[in-house]
N, C-alpha and C positions, 0 to 999 in steps of 0.2 A: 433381610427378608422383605423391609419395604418394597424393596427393585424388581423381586418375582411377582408380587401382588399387582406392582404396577403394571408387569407386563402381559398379563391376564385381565387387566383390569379395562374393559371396553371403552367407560367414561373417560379416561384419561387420556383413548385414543384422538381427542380433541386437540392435547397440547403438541403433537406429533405434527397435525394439519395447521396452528398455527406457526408452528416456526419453520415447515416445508414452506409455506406460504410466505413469512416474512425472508427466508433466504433468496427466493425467487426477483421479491420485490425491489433486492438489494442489487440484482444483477447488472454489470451495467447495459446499458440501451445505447443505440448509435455507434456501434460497433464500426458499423460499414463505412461511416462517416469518417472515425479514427483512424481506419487500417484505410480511407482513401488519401488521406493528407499526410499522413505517415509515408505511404509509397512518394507522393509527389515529393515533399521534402527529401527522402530518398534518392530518388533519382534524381534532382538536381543536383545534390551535393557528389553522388559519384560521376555525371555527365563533368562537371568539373575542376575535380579533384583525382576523379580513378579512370576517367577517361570509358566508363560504362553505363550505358542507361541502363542499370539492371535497379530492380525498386524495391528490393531486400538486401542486396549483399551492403557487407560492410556496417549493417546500424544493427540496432539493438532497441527495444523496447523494457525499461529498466523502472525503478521507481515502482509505486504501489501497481499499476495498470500492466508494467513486468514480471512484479509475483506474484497475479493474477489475484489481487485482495483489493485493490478498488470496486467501491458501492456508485448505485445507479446515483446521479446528480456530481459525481468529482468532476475536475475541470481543467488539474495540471496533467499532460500526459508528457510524462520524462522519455527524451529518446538521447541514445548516445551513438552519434558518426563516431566512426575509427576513421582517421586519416593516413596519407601516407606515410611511416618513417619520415622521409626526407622534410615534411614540413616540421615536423618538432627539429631536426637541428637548424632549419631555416630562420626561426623564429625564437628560439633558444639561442641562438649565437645572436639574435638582433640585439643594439642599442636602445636604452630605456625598457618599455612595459611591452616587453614581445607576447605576453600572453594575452594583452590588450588588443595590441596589433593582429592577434589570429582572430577573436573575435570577431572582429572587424570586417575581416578578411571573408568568413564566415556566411557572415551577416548577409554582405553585399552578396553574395553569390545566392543562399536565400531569396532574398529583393528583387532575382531578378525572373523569379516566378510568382511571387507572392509581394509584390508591388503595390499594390493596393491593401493591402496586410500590416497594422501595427507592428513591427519590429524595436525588435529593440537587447543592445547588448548588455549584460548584466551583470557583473561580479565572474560567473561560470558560465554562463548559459546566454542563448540565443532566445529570448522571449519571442513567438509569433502569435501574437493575441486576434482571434477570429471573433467575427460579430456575433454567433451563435453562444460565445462565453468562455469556450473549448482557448486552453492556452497550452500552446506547443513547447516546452521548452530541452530546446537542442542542444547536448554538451559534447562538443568539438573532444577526441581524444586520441591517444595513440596506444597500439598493443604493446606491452612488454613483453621481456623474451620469457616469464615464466609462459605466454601464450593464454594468461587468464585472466589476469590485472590490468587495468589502464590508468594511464597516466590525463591528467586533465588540466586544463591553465585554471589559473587564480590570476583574474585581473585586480583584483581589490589590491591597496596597502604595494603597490608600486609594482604588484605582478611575481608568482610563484607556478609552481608545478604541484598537484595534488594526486594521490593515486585512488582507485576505487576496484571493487572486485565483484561486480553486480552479476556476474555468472557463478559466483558461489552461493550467493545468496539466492539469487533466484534457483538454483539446482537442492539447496540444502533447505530450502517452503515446502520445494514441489514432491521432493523425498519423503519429508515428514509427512506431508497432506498423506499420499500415498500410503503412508503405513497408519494411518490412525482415518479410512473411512473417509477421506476428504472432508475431515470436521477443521481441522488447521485453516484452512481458507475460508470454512463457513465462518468462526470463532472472529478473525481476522476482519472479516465482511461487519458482524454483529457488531464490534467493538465500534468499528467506526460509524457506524449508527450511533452508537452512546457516545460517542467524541462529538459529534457533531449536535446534536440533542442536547449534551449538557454541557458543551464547551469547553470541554477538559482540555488544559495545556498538556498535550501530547502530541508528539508527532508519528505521524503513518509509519514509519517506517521502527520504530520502539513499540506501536500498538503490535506490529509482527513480530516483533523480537519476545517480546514480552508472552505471547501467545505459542509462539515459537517455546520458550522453554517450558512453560505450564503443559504441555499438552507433550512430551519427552515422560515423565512420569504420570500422568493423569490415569486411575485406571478404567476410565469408563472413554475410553480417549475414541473408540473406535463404534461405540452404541449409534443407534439410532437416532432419528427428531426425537424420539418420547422422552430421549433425556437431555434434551437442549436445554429446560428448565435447569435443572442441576445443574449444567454445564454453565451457563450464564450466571449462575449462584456464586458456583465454587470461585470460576474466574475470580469474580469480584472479589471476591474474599482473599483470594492467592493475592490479588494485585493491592489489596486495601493493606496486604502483610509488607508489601515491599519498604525497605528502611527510607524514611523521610530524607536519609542526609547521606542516600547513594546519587552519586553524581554520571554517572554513566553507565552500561550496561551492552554487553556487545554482540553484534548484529549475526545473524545465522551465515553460516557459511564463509564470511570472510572476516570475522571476528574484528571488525572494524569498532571504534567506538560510535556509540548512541547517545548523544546526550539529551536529556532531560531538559524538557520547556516551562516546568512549573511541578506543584505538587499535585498529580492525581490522585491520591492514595484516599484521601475525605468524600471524595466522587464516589469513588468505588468503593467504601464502605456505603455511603448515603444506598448505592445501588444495591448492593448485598443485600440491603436491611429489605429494599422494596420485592428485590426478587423471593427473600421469603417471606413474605404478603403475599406472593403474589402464590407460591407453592402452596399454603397452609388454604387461599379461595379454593387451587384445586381441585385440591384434597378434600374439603368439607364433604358433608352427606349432607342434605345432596348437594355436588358440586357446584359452586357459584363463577361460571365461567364467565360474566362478564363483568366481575369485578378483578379477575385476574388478568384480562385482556386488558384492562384499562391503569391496571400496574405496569403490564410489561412496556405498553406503551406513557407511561411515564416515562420510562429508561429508555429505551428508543424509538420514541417518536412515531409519527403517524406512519411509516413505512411496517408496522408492526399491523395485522390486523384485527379490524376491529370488529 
């Protein structure tokens, strides 16, 4: 009965315009900047490897900025090259760290657009760290014949082959988002506000997962702003239940493991408790909406408005 009253309820048309407000805030900015250095990397790597200046084919934009749940102020943007076939048995048949050795490989061919660019080869990845703060980081890979998976070098620990399925994942966010109202990627966005605000060891890609499953039975999964309140309540509370001594949890779409950075579950009860403080200001008669603004933004930070 509370949920009809509310939605009748004018005064509480407030909490709607706050968290319309704070999703917006979350968006990210420099988009153009992204999708310009992204094509450039693009296109060198197929001018020399596929033999095409074209400034999309062949990559992929992957990682949180991939399943479109990066907030304004992130800074890694994950791209993965597919290469030719022939260079994995090139470098698979090489003597010693042939996954080293493509890196490398990589890198130089990078370098010779972005010369002036901190490069640098890393365990997986081609770091290109730009002075605006923005850090590229490119993972060299090849298609498998499922046509969905890729395979990736592990240069760490003397050199390996890793696989990854980031077009399940990204297909099985953008599914879910779709059927529940595109709150999955708001939810997603929100969290990582409170990740970064309270410092939880969590990583981005379990804040989706984790969102990702609560929001499969949620049943307000599909409401409006006016119940983002709730919705940020319940979360915390779903995630404050998670068992302290699960050690991994697996990713949307290609059921890959997730593993766990630390215990969040004490965070997100701490949050739970604040967000209903912050529902009960609401609610009061008459409502006390700027002590409820200043709850929410306890949990996530100044990007919440005030």
């Amino acid at each position: 009965m509370r949920r009809k009253v509310r939605d009748t309820n004018r005064k509480q048309m407030g909490v709607a315009d706050w968290f319309r407000e704070f999703c917006c805030n979350l968006q990210v900015e420099d988009g153009g900047v992204i999708s310009a250095r992204y094509k450039g990397i693009t296109r060198r790597l197929n001018s020399d490897f596929w033999s095409t200046s074209s400034d999309t084919a062949h990559s992929l934009y992957v990682g949180s900025y991939g399943r479109n749940t990066a907030i304004n102020g992130f800074s890694d943007v994950d791209v993965l090259m597919c290469l030719p076939p022939s260079m994995y048995s090139q470098y698979n048949s090489r003597l010693g760290n042939g996954q080293s050795a493509l890196l490398q490989t990589v890198k130089a061919s990078i370098e010779r657009s972005y010369s002036r660019t901190s490069l640098k080869a890393d365990g997986q990845v081609i770091c290109i760290t730009f002075t605006d703060g923005y850090v590229f980081e490119v993972v060299p890979a090849f298609l498998n014949d499922d046509n969905t998976s890729y395979t990736f070098p592990n240069a760490s620990n003397g050199g390996s082959w890793k696989t990854t399925n980031p077009r399940a994942e990204i297909g099985a966010i953008r599914s879910r988002n779709a059927s529940c109202n595109n709150n999955l990627v708001r939810l997603c966005r929100m969290m990582r506000a409170w990740k970064n605000c309270w410092s939880v060891p969590i990583g981005g890609l379990l804040v989706d997962t984790l969102a990702y499953q609560f929001m499969e039975y949620y049943q307000h999964r599909d409401r409006s702003f006016l119940y983002f309140d709730y919705l940020c309540r319940d979360f915390f509370d779903w995630m404050a239940k998670q068992s302290s001594e699960q050690v991994y949890w697996r990713a949307p779409g290609s059921g890959a493991y997730v593993y766990g950075k630390g215990l969040f579950q004490y965070k997100a009860r701490q949050c739970c408790n604040i967000a209903m403080t912050a529902i009960a200001h609401e609610s009061a008669s008459p409502s006390r909406e700027w002590s409820a603004k200043q709850s929410w933004r306890r949990i996530f930070g100044t990007a919440f408005p005030n």
